[in-house]
N, C-alpha and C positions, 0 to 999 in steps of 0.2 A: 239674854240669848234670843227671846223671843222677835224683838226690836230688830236683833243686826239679821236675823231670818229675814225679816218681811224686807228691811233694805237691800238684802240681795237679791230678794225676789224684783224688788221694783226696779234696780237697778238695773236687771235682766229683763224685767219688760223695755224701760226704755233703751235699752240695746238693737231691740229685737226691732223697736219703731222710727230711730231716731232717724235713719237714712228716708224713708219714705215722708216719714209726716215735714219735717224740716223745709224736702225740697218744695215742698206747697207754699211755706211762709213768703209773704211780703213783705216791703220794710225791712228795715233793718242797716244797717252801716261794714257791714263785709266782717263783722268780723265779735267778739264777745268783749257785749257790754253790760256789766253788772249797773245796773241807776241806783244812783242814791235817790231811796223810798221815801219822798216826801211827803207827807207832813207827815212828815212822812218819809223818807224814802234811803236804799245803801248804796252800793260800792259800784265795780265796773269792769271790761274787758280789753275793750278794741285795743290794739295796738297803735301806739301814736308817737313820735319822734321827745313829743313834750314828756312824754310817761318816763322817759330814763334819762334824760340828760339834757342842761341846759346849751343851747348853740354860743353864749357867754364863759369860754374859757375861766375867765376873772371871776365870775358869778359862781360859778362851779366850784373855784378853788377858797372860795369865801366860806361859802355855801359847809366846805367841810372842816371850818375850823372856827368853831363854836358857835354855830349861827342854827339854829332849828328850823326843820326841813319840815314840811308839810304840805301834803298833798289835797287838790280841791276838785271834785268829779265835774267835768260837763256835761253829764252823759242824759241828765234825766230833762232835761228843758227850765229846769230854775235857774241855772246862773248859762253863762258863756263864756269864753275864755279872754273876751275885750274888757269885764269888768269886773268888780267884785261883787258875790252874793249878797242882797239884802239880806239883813238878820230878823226879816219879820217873817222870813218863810221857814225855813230853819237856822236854827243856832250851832254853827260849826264852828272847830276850833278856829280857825281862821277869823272868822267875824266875832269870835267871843273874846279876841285880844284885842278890838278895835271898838267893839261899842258895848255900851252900858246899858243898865237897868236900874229903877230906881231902888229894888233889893236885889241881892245876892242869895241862894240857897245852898242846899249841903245836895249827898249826893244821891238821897230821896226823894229829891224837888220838892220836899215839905218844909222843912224850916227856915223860916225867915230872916232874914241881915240885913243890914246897912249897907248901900251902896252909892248912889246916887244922893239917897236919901239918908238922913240919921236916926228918923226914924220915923212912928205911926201911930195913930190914936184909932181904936174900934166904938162906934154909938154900941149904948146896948141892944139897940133892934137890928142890929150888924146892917144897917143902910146908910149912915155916913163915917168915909173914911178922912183921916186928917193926917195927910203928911207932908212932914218938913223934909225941905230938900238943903241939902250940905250946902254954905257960906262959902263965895270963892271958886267956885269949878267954873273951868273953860273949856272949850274946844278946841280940838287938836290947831284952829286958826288964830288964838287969841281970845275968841269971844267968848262971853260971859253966857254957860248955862245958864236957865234961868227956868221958873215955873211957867212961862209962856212956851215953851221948847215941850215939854211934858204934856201943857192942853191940848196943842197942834198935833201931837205924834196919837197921842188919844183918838180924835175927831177924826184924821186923818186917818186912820187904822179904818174905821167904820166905811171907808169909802175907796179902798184902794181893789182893785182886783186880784194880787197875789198875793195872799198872809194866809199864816197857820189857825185856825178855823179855833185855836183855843183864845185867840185874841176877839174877835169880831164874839162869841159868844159871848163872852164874862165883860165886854165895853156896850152890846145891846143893851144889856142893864143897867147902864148907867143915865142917868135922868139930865145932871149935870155936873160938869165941873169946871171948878174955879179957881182961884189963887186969891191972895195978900199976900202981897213981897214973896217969900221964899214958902208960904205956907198955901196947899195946894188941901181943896175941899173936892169931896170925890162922892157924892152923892147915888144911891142907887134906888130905880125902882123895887128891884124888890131883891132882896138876899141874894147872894151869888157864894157859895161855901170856898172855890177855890178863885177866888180874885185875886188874894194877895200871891200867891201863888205862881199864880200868872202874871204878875206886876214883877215877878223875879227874872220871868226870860221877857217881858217886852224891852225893846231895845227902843232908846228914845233918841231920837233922830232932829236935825237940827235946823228950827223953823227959818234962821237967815236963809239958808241955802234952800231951802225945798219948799218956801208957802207959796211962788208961783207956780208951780209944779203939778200939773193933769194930775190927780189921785190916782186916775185909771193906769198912767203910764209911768207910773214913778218906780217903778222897779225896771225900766229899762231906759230910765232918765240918765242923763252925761257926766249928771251928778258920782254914779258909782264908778266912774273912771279916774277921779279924783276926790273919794268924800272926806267929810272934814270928820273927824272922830272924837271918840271919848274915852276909851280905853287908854291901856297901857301904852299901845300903839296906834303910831299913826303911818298913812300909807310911806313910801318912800319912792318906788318906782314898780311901774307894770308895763310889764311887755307882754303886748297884745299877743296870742295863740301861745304863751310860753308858762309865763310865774308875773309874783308881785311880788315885792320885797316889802319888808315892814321897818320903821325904826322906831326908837323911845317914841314917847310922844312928852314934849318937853313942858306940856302944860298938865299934867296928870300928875294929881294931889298924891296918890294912894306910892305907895313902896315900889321905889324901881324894880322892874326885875332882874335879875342876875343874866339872863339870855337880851342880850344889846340889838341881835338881828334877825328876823324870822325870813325865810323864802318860801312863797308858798307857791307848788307847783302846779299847773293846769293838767289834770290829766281826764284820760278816759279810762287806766286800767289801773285801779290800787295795788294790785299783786303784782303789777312789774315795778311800778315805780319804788315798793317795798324791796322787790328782789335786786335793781339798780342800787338801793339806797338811799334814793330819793324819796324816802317821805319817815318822821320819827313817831310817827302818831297815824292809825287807820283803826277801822273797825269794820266787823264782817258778822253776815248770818245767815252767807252760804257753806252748805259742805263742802264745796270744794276749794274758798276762799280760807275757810278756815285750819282745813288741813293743810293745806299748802303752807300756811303763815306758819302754823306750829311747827313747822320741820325746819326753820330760818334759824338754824341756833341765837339768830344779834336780837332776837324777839322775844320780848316777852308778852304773854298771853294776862289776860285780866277781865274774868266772867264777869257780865253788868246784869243783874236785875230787872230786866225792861218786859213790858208789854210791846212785843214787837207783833202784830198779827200781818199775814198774808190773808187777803181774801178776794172774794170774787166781788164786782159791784156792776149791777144790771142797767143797761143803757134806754132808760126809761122815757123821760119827757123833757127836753129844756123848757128854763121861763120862756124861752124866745116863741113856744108854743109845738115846734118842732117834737112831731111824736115818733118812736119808734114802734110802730105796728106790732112787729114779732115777738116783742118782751113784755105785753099789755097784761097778757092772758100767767096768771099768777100760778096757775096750775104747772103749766111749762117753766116758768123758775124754780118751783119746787122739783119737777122733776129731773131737770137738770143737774138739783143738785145728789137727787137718788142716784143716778147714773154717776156718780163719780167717788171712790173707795179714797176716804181722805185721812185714812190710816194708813193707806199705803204712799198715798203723797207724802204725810208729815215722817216718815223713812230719810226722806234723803236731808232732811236739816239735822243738826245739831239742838238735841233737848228740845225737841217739837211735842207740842201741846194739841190735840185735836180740839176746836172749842163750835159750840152749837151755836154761839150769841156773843154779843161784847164781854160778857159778865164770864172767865173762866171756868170751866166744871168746880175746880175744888172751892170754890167762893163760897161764902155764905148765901151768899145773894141768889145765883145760877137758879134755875127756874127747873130744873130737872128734864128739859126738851134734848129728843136728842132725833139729828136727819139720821136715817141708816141708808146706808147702802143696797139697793136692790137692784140689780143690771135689770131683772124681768119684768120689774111692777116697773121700772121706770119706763121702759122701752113700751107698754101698754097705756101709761099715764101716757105718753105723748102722743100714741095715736089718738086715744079719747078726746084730748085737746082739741085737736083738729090742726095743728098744727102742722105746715108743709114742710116735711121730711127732705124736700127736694131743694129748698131753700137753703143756703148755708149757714151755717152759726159765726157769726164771724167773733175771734176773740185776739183780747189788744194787750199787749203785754211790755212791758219797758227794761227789764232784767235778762239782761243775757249773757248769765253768769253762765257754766254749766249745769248748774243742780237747777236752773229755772228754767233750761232749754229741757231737761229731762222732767221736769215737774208739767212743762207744756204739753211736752209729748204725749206723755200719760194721759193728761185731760184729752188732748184730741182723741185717742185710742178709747178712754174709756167711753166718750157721749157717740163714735164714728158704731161701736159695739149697741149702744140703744137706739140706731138707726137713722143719728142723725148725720148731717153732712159739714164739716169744720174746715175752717180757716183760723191758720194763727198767725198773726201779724205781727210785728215787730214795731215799736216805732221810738224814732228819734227823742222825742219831745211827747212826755208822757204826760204833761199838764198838758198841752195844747190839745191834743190828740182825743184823753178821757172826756175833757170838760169842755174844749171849744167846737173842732173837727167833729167827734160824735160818729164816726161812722166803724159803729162794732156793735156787738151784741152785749158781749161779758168781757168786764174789763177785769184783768190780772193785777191788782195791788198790795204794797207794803206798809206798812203804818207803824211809827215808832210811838205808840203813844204816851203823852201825857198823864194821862189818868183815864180810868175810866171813863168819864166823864168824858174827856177829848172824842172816844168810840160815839157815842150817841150824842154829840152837839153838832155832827158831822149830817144829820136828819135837820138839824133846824131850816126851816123855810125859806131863811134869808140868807143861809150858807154861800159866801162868793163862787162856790167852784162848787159845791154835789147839788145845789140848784137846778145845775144847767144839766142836771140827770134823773134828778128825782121832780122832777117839775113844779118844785116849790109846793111840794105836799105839806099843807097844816097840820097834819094828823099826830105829827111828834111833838110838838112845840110846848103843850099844858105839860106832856109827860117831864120832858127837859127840866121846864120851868121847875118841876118836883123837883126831879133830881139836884137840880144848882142849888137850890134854897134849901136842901135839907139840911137841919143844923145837928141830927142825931144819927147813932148807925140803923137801927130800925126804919127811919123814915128814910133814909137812903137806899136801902134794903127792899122797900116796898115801892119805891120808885120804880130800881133796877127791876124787880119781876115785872109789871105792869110795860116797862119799854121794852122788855125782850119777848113779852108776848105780843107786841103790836110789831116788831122786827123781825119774827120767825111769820107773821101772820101775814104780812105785806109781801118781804123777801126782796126787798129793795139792794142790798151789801150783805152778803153771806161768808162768814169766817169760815178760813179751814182749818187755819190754828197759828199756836205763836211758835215762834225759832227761837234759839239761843239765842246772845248774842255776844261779843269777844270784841276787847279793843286791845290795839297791840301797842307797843312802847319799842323801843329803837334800846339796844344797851349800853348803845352811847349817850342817852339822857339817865341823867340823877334824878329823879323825884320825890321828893321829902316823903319820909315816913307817917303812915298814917294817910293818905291821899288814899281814895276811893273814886272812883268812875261813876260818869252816872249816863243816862241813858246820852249816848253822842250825837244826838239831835238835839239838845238842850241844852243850856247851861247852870254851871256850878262849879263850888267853889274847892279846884284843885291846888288851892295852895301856890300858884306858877309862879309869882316874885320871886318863889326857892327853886324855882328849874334851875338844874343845869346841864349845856351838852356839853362834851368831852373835846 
């Protein structure tokens, strides 16, 4: 009772703001666009002609007789609607029918399978791994995987500019790796606890077609207009600003699947193309996406387990040397985040968590720190600073669901109340924008993570993309190293406190808690019993050979 209080209260603040603070915003595409949160990242709004219906009559009527419909967001700056998503930035269904890993996991991302591989040998100093990769696999073109295909997507991972930040940490540690015929040596500096782990969503990508290939620009190489795959499926045909059709892929060892044709659609708004029809599979972890989906009788609802956190991250220093002046002074981060009631924010999701630090309150680990709210000591901490009130705070946000357009509001209202002066921006392309563009103060983002671990490898120094914000600060890096290599829960334990007090102490990315999170199913798909969801930024193993749509 307490909870649906405070979200009517909040919701009647941002009622009361939402006309005045809005018209300020820049940016933005006319219209609501929820982004899938990458590395992170979810769903979407805008209205788009692709969202409910294909201009292919034929395709349409294909489409609804036995073929799986799936929808893929363009909204956040990861993919575009000319090509298919790389699956080194996130793992979606889409690119989890088309390319492989060298294991498979369950729907905890902890246990380990055969995929690629058949299987694995651990040293007992857990620094060299031995795996054998499966006799016989090709690519969707004929050719012959091979353990050279696996060393190139490796190396290549450490050098590209867009990958999920749980790759490029746990491959830093790797000293070297090699092969003998089909049997691949994977050598580490020094312990990495969740490698294998992560060797279950790296998707291995294939050295004929990509070793010429800029590293820097291989996720917008001509390559994803046509790639060659390893999955179930391979592509069939895409049409540019619309869908991509999938078919068998005729060289795929592993159990056909009972679903022969997939369509996957380009949208920008998950909830129409749900409410059209068009799409058998979404997931959400806004309120107002979520309610919406539950009232769809053809839907079923299916709660996932995930750390999803939303948090603020401070637009500090690029490596490029580029400083931002206004966010130097640590005092004014802290109080910023004084000035903002983030119990009343975490109101408008679905089973929101308020969290102080990567490490959750009820953890074992959690360090007991907790930011409170004070509108009056904040609004003092900022004069003291010396910080120019007259200046604007600019803040950059990629979600323009409702419940994020009303969670902006509120932050503007709350810091415009400790005297300072706000903009909230909007933008297209929320990777370009956080990490390249640079021009905001507090950036607004969502994070599906991985593991713990995922929260604080995101501080590493060498990080591709919070580099170019944290200015490639060393200060995390020995802590990390703790953390990856701990092989016990104590020593893990004693890591996590040690990096949430140099993270609460800095104030570099400040949590304001985690969401629910809900993926929905179409009731025209059969899904084998016993099938569990797992965080829908990653993959695992849903049993799909036994899909079937109606």
């Amino acid at each position: 009772m307490k909870k649906t209080i405070k979200k009517l209260l909040a919701l009647g603040l941002c009622l009361v703001m939402s006309v005045g603070v809005l018209a300020g915003c820049s940016g933005g595409n006319g219209g609501n666009t929820t982004k899938k949160e990458g590395s992170n990242e979810t769903a979407s709004t805008e209205s788009d002609s692709s969202d409910t219906t294909s201009s292919d009559d034929t395709q349409q009527s294909s489409a609804d007789s036995g073929t799986l419909k799936l929808a893929v967001t363009t909204g956040d700056g990861s993919t575009t609607d000319d090509k298919i998503p790389t699956p080194w930035y996130n793992r979606i269904f889409s690119t989890n029918l088309m390319f492989r890993s060298l294991f498979t996991t369950d729907s905890t991302l902890t246990e380990v399978n055969p995929d690629l591989a058949e299987g694995y040998e651990v040293s007992s100093d857990a620094l060299t791994y031995t795996i054998t990769l499966k006799e016989g696999l090709k690519w969707s073109d004929g050719e012959a995987i091979t353990a050279d295909d696996v060393i190139f997507s490796i190396n290549t991972a450490l050098k590209t500019a867009t990958i999920n930040s749980i790759y490029t940490a746990a491959f830093s540690k790797i000293s070297e790796v090699t092969a003998d015929g089909n049997v691949i040596t994977v050598k580490l500096a020094t312990p990495y606890s969740d490698i294998m782990k992560v060797l279950t969503q790296f998707a291995i990508l294939p050295k004929h077609s990509l070793e010429n290939v800029d590293p820097l620009k291989l996720d917008s190489d001509v390559f994803w207009q046509n790639p060659v795959t390893s999955g179930m499926y391979a592509l069939d045909e895409l049409k540019v600003g619309n869908y991509f059709t999938l078919k068998l892929n005729e060289y795929y060892e592993g159990t056909a699947p009972k679903i022969t044709k997939v369509i996957n659609y380009f949208v920008s708004d998950y909830i129409t193309a749900a409410q059209a029809g068009n799409t058998d599979y979404m997931y959400a972890n806004a309120a107002d996406q979520v309610e919406l989906m539950k009232v769809l009788d053809n839907y079923k609802s299916h709660e996932v387990g995930v750390l999803f956190y939303k948090y603020f991250i401070f637009n500090m220093k690029g490596v490029d040397g580029k400083e931002n002046e206004a966010m130097q002074n640590v005092a004014v981060r802290k109080a910023i985040m004084k000035a903002i009631d983030r119990v009343s924010l975490s109101a408008l999701y679905p089973n929101a968590t308020v969290l102080n630090s990567g490490v959750p309150n009820d953890y074992e680990a959690y360090n007991g720190f907790e930011y409170t709210f004070d509108a009056e000591e904040a609004k003092k901490e900022i004069i003291a600073s010396g910080y120019d009130v007259s200046r604007k705070i600019k803040i950059c946000y990629y979600n323009n669901d409702q419940t994020s357009i009303d969670l902006i509001n509120m932050i503007v209202y709350y810091l415009e109340q400790a005297g300072l002066t706000v903009e909230a921006t909007l933008s297209n392309d929320g990777t370009t924008d956080l990490f390249t563009t640079r021009d905001y103060d507090i950036g607004f983002k969502g994070k599906a993570a991985f593991s713990l671990n995922e929260w604080y490898t995101e501080y590493i120094s060498s990080d591709a993309l919070f580099a170019n914000i944290f200015g490639g600060d060393t200060a995390f890096d020995s802590l990390i190293d703790e953390l990856t290599s701990a092989t016990d829960q104590n020593a893990t334990n004693e890591a996590l406190k040690k990096l949430q007090e140099l993270e609460q102490e800095k104030a570099y990315k400040v949590p304001l808690f985690t969401v629910g999170t809900y993926v929905f199913t179409n009731s025209r798909v059969t899904i084998p019993e016993g099938v569990t969801f797992c965080n829908p930024l990653y993959s695992c193993d849903i049993n799909f050979a036994n899909w079937e749509v109606k």
